[in-house]
PDB file of N, CA, C and O in Angstrom, chain B, residues numbered from 101:
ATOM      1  N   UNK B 101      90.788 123.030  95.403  1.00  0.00           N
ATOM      2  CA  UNK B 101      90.242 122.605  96.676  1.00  0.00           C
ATOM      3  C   UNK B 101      89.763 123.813  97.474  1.00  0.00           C
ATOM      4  O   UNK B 101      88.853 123.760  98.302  1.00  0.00           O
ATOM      5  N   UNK B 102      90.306 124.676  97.222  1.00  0.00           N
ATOM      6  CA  UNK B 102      89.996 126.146  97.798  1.00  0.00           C
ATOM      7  C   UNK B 102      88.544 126.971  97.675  1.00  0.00           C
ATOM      8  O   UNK B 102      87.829 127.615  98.443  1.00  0.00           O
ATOM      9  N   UNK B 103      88.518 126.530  96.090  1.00  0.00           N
ATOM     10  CA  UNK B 103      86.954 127.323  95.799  1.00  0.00           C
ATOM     11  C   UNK B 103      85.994 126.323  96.104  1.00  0.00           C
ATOM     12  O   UNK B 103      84.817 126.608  95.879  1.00  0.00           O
ATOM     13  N   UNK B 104      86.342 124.895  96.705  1.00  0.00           N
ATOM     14  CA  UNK B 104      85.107 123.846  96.974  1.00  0.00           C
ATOM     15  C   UNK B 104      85.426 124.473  98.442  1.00  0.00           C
ATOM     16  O   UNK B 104      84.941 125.604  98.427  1.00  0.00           O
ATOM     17  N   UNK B 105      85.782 124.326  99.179  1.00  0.00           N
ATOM     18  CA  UNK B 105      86.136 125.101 100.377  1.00  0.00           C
ATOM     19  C   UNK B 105      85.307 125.817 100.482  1.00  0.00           C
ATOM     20  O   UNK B 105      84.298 125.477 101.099  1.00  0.00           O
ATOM     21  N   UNK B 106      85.432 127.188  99.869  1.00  0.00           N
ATOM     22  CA  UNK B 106      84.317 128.414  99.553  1.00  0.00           C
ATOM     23  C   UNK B 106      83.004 128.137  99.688  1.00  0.00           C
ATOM     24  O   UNK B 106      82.254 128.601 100.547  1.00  0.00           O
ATOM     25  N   UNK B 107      82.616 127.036  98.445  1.00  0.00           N
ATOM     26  CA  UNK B 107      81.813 126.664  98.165  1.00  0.00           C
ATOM     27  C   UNK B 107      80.685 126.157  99.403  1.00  0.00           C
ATOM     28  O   UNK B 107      79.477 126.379  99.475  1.00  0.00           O
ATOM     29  N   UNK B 108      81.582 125.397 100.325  1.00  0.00           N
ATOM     30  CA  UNK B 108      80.978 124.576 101.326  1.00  0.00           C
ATOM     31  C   UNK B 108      80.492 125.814 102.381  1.00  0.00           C
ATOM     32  O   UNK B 108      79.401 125.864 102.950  1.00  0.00           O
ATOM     33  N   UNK B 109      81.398 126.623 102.469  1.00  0.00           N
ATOM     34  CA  UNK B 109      81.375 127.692 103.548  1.00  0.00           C
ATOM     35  C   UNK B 109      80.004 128.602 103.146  1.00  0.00           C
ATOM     36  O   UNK B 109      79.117 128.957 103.923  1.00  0.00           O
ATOM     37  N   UNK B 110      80.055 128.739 102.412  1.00  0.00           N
ATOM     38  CA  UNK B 110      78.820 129.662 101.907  1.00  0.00           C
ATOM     39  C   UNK B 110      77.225 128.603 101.758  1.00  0.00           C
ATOM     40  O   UNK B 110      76.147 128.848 102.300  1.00  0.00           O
ATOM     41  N   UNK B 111      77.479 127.728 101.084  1.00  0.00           N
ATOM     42  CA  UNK B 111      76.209 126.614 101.494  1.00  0.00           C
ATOM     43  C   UNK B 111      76.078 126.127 102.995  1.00  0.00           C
ATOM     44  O   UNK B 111      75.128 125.363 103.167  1.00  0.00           O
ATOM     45  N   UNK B 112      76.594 126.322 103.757  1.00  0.00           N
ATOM     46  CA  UNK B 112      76.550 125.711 105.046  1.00  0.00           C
ATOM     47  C   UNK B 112      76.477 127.165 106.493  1.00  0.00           C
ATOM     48  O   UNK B 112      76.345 127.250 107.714  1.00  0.00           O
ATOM     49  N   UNK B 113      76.646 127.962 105.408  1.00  0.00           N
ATOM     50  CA  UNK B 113      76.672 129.123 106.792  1.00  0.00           C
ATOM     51  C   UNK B 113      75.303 129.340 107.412  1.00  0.00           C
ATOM     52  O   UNK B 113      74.160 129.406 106.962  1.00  0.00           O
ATOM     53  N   UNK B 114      75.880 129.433 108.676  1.00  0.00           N
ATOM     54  CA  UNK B 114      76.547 130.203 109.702  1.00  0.00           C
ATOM     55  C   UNK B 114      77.468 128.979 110.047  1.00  0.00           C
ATOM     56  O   UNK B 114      78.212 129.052 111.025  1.00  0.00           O
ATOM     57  N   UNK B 115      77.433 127.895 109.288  1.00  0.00           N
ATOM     58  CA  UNK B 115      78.543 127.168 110.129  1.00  0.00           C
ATOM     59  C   UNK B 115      79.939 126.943 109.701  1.00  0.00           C
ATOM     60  O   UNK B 115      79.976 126.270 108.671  1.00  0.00           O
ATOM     61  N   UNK B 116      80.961 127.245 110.098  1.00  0.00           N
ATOM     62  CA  UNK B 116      82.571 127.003 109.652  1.00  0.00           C
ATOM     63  C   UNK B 116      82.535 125.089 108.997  1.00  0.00           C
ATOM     64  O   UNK B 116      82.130 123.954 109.245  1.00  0.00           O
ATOM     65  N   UNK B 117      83.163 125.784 108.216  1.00  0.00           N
ATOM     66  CA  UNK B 117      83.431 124.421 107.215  1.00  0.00           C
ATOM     67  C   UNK B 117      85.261 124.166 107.208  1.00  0.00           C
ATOM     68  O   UNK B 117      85.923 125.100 106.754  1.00  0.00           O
ATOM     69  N   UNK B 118      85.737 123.373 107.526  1.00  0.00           N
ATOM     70  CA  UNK B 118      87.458 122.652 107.120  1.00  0.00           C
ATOM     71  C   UNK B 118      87.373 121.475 106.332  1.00  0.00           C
ATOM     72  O   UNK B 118      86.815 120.457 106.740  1.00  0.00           O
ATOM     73  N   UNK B 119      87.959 121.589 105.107  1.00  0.00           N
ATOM     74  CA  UNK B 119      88.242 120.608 103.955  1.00  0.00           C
ATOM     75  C   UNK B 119      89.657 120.121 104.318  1.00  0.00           C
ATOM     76  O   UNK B 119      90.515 120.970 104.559  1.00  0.00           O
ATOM     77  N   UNK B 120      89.981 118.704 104.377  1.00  0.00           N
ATOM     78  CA  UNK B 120      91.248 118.611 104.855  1.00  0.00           C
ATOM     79  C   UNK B 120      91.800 117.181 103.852  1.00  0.00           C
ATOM     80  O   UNK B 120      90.966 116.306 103.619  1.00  0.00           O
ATOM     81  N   UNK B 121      92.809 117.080 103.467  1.00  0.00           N
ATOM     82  CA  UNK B 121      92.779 115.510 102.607  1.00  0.00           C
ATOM     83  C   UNK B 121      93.120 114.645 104.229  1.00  0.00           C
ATOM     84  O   UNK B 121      93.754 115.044 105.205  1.00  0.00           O
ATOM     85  N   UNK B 122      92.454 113.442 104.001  1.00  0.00           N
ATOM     86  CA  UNK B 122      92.635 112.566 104.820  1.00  0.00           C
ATOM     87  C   UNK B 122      92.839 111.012 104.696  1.00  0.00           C
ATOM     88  O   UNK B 122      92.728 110.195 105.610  1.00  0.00           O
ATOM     89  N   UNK B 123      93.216 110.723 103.148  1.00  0.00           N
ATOM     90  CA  UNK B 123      92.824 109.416 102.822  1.00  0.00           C
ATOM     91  C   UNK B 123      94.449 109.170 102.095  1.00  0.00           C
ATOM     92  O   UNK B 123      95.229 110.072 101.788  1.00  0.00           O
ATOM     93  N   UNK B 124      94.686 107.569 101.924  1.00  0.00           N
ATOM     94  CA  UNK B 124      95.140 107.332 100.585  1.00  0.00           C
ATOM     95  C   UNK B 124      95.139 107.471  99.658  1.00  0.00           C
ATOM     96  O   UNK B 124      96.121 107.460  98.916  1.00  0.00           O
ATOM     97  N   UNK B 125      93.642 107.717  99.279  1.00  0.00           N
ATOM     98  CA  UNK B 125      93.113 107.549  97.737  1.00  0.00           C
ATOM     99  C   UNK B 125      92.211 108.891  97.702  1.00  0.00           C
ATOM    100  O   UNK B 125      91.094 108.857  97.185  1.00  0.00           O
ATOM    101  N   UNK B 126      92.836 110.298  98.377  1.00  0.00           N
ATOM    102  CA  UNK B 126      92.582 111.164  98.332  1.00  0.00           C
ATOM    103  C   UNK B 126      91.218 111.667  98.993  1.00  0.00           C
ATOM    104  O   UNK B 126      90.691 112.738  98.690  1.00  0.00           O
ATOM    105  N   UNK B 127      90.740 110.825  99.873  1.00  0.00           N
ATOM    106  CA  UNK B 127      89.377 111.297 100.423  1.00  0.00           C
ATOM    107  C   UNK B 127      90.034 112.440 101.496  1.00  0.00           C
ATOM    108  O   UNK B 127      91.115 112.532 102.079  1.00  0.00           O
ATOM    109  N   UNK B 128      88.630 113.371 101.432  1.00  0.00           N
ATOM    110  CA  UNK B 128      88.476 114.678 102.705  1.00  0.00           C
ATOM    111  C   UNK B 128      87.733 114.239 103.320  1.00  0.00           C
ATOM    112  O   UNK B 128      86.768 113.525 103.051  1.00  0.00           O
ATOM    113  N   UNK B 129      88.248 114.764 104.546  1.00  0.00           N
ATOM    114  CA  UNK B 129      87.428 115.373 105.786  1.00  0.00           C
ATOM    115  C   UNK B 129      86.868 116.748 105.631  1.00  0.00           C
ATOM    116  O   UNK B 129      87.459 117.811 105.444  1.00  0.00           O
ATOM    117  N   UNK B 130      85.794 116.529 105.733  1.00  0.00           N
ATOM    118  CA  UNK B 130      84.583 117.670 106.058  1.00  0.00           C
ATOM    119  C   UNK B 130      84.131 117.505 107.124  1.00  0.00           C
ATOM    120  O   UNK B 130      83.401 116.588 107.499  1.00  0.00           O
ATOM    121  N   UNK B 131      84.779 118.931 108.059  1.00  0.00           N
ATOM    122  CA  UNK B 131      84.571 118.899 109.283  1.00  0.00           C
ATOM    123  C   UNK B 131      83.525 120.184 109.391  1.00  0.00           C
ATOM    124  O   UNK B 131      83.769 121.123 108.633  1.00  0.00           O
ATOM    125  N   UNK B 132      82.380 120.299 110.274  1.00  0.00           N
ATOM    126  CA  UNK B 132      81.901 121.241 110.210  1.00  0.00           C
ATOM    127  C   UNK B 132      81.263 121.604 111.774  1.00  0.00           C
ATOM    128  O   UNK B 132      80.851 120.838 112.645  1.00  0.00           O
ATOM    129  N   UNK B 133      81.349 122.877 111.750  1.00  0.00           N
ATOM    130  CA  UNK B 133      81.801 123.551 113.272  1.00  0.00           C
ATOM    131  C   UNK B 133      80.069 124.532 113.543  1.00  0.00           C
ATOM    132  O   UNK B 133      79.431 125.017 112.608  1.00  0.00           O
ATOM    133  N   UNK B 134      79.735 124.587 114.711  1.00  0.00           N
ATOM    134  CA  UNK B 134      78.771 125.866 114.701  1.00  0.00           C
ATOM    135  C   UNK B 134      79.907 127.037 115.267  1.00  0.00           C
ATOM    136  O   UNK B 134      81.045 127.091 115.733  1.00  0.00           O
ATOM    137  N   UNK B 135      78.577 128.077 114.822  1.00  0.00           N
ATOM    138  CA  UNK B 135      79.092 129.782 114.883  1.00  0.00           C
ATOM    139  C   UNK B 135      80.238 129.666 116.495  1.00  0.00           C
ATOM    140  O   UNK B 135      81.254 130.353 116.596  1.00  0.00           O
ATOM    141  N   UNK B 136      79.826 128.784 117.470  1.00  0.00           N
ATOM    142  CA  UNK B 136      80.444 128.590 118.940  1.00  0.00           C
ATOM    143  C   UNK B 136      81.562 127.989 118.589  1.00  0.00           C
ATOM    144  O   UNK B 136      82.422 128.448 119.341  1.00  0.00           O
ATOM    145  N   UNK B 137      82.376 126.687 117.375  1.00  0.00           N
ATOM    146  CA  UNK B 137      83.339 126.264 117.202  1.00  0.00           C
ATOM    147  C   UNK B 137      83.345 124.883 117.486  1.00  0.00           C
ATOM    148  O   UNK B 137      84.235 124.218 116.956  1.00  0.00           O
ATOM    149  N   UNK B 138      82.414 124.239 118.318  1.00  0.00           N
ATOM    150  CA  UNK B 138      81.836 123.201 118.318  1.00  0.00           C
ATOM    151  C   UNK B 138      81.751 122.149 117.449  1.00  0.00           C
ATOM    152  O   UNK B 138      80.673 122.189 116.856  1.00  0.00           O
ATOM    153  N   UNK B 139      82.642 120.944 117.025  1.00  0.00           N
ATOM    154  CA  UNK B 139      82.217 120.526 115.862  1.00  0.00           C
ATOM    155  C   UNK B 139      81.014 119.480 115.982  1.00  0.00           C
ATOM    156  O   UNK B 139      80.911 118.690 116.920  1.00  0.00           O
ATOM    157  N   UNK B 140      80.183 119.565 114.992  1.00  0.00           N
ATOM    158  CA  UNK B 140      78.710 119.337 115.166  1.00  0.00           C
ATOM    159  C   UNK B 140      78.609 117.764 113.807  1.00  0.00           C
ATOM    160  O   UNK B 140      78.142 116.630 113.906  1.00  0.00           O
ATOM    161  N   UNK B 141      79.234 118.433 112.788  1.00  0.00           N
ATOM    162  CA  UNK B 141      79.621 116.837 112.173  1.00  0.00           C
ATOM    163  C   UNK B 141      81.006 116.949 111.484  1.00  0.00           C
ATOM    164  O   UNK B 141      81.789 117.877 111.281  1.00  0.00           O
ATOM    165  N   UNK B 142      80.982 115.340 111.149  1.00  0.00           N
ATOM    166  CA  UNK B 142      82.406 115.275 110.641  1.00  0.00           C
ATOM    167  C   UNK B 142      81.893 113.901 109.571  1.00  0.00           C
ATOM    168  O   UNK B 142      81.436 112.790 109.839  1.00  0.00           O
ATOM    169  N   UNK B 143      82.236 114.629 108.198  1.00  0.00           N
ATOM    170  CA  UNK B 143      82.392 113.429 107.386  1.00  0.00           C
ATOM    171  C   UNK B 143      83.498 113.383 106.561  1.00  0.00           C
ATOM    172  O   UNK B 143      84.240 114.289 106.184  1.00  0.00           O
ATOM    173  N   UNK B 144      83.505 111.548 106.212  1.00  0.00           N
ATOM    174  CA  UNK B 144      84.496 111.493 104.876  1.00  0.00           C
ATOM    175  C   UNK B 144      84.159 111.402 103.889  1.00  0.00           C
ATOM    176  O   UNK B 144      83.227 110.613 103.740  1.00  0.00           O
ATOM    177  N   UNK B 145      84.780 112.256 102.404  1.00  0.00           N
ATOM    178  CA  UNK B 145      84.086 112.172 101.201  1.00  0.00           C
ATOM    179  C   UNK B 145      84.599 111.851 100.322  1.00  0.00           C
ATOM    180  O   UNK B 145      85.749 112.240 100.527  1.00  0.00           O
ATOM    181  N   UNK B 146      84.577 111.197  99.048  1.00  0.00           N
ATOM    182  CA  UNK B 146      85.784 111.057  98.371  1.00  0.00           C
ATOM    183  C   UNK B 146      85.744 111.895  97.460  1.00  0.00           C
ATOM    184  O   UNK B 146      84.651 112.363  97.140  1.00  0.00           O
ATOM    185  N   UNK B 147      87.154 112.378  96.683  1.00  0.00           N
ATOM    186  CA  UNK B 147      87.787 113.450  96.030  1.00  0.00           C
ATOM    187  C   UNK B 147      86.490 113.693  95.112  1.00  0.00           C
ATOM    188  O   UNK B 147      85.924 114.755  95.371  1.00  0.00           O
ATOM    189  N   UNK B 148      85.791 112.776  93.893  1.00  0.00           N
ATOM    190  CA  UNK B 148      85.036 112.847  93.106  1.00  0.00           C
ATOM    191  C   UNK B 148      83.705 113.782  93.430  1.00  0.00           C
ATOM    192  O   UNK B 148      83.179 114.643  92.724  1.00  0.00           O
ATOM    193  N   UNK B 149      83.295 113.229  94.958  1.00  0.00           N
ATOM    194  CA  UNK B 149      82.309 113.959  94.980  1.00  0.00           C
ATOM    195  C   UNK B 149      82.074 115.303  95.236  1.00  0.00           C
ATOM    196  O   UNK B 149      80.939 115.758  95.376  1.00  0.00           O
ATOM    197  N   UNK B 150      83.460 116.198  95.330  1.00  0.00           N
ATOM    198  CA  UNK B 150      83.510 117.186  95.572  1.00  0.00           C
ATOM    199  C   UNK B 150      83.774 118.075  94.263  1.00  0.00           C
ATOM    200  O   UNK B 150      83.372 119.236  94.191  1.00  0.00           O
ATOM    201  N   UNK B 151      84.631 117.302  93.017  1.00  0.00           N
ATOM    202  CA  UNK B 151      84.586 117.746  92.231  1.00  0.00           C
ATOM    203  C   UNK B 151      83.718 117.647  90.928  1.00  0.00           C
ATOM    204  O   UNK B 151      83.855 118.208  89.841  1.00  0.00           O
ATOM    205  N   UNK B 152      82.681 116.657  91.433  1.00  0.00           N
ATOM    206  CA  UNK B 152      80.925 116.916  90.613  1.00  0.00           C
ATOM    207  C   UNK B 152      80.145 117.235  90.972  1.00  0.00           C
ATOM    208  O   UNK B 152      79.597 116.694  91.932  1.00  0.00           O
ATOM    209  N   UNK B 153      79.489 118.772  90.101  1.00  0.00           N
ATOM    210  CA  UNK B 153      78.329 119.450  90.520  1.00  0.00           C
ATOM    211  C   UNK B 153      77.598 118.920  91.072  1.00  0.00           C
ATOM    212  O   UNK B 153      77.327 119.409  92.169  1.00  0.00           O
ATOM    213  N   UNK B 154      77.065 117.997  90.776  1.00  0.00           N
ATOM    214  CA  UNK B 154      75.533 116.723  91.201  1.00  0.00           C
ATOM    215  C   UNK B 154      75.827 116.227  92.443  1.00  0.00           C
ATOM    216  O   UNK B 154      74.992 116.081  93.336  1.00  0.00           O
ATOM    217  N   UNK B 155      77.100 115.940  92.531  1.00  0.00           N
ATOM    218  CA  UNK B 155      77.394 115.033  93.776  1.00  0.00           C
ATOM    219  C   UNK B 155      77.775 116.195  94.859  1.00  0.00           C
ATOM    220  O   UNK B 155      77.884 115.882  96.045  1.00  0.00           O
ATOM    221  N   UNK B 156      77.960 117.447  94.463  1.00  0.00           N
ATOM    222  CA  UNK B 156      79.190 118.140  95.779  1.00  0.00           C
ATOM    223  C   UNK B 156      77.367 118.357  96.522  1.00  0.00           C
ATOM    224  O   UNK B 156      77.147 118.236  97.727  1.00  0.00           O
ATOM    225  N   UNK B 157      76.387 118.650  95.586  1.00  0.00           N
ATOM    226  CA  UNK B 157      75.327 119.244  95.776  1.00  0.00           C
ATOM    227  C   UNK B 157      74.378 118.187  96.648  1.00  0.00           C
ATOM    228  O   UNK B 157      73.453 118.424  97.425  1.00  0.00           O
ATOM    229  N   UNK B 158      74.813 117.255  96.328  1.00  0.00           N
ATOM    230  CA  UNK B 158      74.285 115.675  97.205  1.00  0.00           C
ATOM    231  C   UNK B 158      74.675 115.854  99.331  1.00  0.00           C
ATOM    232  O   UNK B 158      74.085 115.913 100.410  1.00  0.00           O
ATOM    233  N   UNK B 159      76.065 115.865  98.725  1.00  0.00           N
ATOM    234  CA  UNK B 159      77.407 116.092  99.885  1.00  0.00           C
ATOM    235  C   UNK B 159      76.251 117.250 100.654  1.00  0.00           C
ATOM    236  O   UNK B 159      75.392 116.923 101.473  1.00  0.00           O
ATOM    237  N   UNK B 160      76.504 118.647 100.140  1.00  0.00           N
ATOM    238  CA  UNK B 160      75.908 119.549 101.237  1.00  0.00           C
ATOM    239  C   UNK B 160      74.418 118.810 101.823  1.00  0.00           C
ATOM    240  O   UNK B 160      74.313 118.546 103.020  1.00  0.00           O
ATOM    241  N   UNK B 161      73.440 118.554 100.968  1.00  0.00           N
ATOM    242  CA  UNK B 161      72.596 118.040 101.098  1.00  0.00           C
ATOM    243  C   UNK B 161      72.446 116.859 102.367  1.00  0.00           C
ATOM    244  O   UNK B 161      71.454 116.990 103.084  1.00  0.00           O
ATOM    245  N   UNK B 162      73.323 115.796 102.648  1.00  0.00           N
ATOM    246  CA  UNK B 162      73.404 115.059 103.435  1.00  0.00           C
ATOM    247  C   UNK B 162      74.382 115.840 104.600  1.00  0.00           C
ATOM    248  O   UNK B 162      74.422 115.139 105.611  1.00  0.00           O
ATOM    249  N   UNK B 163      75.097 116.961 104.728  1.00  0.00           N
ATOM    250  CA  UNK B 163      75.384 117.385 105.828  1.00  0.00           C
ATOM    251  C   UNK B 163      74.652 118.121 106.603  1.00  0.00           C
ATOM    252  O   UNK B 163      74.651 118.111 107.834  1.00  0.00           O
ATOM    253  N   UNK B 164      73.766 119.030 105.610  1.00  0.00           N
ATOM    254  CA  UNK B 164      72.533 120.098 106.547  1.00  0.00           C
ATOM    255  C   UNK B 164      71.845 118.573 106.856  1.00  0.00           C
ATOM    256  O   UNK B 164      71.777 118.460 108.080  1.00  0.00           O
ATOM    257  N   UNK B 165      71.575 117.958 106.513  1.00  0.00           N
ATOM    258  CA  UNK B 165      70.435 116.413 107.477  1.00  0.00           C
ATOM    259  C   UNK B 165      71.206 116.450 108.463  1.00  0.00           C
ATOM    260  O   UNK B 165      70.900 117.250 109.347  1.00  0.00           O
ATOM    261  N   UNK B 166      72.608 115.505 108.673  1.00  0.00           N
ATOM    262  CA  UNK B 166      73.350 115.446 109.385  1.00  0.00           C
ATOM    263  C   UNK B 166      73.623 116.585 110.347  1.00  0.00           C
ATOM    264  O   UNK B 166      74.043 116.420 111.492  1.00  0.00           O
ATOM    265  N   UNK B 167      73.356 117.737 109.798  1.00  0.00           N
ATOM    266  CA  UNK B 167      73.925 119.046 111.166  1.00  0.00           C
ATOM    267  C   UNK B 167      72.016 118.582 111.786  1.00  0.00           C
ATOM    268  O   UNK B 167      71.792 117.876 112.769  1.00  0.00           O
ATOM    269  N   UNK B 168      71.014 119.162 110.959  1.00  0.00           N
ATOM    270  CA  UNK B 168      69.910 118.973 111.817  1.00  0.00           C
ATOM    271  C   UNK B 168      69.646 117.680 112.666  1.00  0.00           C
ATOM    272  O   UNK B 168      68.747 117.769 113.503  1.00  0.00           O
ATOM    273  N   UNK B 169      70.242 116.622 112.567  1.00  0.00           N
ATOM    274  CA  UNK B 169      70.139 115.505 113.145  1.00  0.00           C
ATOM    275  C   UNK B 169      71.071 115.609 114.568  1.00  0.00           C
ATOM    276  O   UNK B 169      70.478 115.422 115.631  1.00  0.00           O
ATOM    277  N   UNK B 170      72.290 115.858 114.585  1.00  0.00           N
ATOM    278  CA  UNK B 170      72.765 116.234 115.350  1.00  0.00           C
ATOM    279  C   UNK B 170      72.518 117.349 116.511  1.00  0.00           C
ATOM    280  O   UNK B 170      72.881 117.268 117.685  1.00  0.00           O
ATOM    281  N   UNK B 171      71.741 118.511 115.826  1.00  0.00           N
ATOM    282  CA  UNK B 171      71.507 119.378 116.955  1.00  0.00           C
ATOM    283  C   UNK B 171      69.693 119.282 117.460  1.00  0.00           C
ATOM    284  O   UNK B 171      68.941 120.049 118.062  1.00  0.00           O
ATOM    285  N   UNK B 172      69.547 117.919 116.843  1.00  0.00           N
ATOM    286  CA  UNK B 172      68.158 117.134 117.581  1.00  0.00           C
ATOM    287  C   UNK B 172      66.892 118.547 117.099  1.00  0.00           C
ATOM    288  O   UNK B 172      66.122 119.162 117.837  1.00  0.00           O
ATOM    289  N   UNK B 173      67.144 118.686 115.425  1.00  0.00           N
ATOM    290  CA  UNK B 173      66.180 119.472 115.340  1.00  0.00           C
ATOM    291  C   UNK B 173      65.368 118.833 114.030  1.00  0.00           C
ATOM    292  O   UNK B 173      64.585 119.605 113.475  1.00  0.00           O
ATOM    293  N   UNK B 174      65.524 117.162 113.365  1.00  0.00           N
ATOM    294  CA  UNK B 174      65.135 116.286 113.049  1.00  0.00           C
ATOM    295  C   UNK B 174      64.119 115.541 113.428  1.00  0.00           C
ATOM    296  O   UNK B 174      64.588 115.361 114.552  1.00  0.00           O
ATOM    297  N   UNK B 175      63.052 114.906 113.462  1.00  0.00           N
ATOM    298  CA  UNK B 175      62.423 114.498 113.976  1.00  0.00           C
ATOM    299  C   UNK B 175      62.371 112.462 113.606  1.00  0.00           C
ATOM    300  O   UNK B 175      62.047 112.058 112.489  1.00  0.00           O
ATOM    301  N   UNK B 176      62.714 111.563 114.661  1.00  0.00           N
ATOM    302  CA  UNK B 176      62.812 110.076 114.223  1.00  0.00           C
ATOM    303  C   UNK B 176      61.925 110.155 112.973  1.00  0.00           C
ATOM    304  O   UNK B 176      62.566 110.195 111.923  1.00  0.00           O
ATOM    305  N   UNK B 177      60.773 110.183 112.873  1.00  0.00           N
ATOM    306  CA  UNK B 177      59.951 109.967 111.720  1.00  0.00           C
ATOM    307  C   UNK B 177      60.189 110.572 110.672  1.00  0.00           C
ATOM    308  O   UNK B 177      59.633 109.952 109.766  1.00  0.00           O
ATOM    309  N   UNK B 178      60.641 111.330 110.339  1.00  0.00           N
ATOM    310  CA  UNK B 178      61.332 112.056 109.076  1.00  0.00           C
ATOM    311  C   UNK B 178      62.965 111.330 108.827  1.00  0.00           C
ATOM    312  O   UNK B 178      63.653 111.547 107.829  1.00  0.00           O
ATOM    313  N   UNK B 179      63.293 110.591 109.789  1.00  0.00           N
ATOM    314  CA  UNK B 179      64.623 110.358 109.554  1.00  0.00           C
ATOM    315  C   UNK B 179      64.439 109.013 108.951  1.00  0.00           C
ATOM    316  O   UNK B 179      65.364 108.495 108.325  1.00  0.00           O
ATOM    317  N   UNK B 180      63.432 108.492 109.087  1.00  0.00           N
ATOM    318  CA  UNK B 180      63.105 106.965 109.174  1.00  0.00           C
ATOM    319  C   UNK B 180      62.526 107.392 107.301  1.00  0.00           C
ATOM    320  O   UNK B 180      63.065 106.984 106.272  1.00  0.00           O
ATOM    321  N   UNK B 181      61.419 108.222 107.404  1.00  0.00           N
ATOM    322  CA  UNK B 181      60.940 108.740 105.884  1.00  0.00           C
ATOM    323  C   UNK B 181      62.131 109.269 105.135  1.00  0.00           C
ATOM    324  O   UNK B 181      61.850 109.305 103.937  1.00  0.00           O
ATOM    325  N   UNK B 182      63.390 109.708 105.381  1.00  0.00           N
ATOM    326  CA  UNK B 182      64.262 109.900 104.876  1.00  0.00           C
ATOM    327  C   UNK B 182      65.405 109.106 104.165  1.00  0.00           C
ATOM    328  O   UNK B 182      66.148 109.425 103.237  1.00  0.00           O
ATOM    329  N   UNK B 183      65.275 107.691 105.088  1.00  0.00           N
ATOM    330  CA  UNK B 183      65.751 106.546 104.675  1.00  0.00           C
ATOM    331  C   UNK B 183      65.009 106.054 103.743  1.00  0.00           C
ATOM    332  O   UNK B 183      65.584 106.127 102.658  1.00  0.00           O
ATOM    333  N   UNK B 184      63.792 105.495 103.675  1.00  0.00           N
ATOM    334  CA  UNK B 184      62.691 104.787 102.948  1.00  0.00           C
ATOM    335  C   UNK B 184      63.118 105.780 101.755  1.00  0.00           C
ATOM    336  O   UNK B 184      63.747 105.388 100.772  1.00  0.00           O
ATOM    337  N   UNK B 185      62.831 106.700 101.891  1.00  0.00           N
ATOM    338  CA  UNK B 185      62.789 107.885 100.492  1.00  0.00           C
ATOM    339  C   UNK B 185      64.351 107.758  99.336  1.00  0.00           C
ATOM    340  O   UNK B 185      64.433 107.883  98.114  1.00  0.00           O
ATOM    341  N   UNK B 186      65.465 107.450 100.441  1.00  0.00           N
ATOM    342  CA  UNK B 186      66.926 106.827 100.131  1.00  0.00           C
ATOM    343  C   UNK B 186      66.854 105.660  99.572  1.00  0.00           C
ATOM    344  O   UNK B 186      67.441 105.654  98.489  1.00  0.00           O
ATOM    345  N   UNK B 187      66.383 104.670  99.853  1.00  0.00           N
ATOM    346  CA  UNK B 187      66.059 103.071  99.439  1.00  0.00           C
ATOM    347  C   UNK B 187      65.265 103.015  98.378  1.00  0.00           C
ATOM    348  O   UNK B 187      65.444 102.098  97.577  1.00  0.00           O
ATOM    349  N   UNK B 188      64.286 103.927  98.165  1.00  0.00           N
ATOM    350  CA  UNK B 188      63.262 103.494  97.304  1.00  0.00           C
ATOM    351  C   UNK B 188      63.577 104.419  95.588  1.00  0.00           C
ATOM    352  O   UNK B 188      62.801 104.338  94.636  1.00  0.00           O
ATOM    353  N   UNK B 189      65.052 105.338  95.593  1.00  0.00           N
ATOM    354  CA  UNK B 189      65.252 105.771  94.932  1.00  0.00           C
ATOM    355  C   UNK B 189      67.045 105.202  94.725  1.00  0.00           C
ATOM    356  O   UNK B 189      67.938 105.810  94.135  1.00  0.00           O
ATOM    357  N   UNK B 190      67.113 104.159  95.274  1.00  0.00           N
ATOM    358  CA  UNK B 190      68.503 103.682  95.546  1.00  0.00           C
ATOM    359  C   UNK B 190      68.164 102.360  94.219  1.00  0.00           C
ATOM    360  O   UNK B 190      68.942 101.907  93.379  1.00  0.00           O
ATOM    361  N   UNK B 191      66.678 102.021  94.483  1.00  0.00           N
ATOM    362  CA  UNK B 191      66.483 100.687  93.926  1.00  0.00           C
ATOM    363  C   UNK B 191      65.926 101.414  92.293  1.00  0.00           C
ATOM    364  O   UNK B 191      66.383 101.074  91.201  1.00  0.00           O
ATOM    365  N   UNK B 192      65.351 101.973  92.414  1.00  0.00           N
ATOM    366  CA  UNK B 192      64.875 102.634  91.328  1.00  0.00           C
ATOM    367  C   UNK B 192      66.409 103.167  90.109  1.00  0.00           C
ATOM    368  O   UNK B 192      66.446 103.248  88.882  1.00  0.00           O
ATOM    369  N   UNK B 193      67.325 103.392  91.021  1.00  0.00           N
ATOM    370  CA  UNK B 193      68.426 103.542  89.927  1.00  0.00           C
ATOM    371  C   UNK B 193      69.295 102.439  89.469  1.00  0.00           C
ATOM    372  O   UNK B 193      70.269 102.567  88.727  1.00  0.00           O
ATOM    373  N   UNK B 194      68.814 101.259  90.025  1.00  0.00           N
ATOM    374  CA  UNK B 194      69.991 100.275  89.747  1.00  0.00           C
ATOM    375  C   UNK B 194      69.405  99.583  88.846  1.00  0.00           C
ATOM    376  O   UNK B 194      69.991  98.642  88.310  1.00  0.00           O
TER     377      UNK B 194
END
């Protein structure tokens, strides 16, 4: 859990990353802070996706959205194209 820890901290910098277990069934909290300490998002993930390449790489992926969404440096129309782009590759895999 330590070197995904790492892991997060270094894909996500300048921003502080805390991996914490928070679940029954072993899900984390990924809490993530700016350089000020501020926490800016907070998600839950489950154990798996942290310990598959594909998925941990998903995970960062939807938190830099999530940090840019949060510090309103997103724009609605990209968020909206971001969904559509989610759906239309959601249907395509099933």
């Amino acid at each position: 859990m330590e070197s995904i820890s790492l892991l997060l901290d270094e894909a996500l910098s300048p921003y502080q990353v805390t991996l914490t277990t928070s679940g029954v069934q072993g899900e984390s909290l990924v809490t993530v802070k700016n350089p000020a300490g501020a926490i800016v998002v907070e998600r839950e993930v489950d154990q798996v996706q942290l310990m598959d390449k594909r998925l941990l790489v998903d995970v960062v992926d939807c938190l830099l959205r999530d940090i840019k969404i949060a510090e309103g440096r997103l724009e609605p129309s990209v968020i909206a194209a971001l969904r559509n782009a989610a759906q239309t590759r959601g249907a395509a895999l099933a």
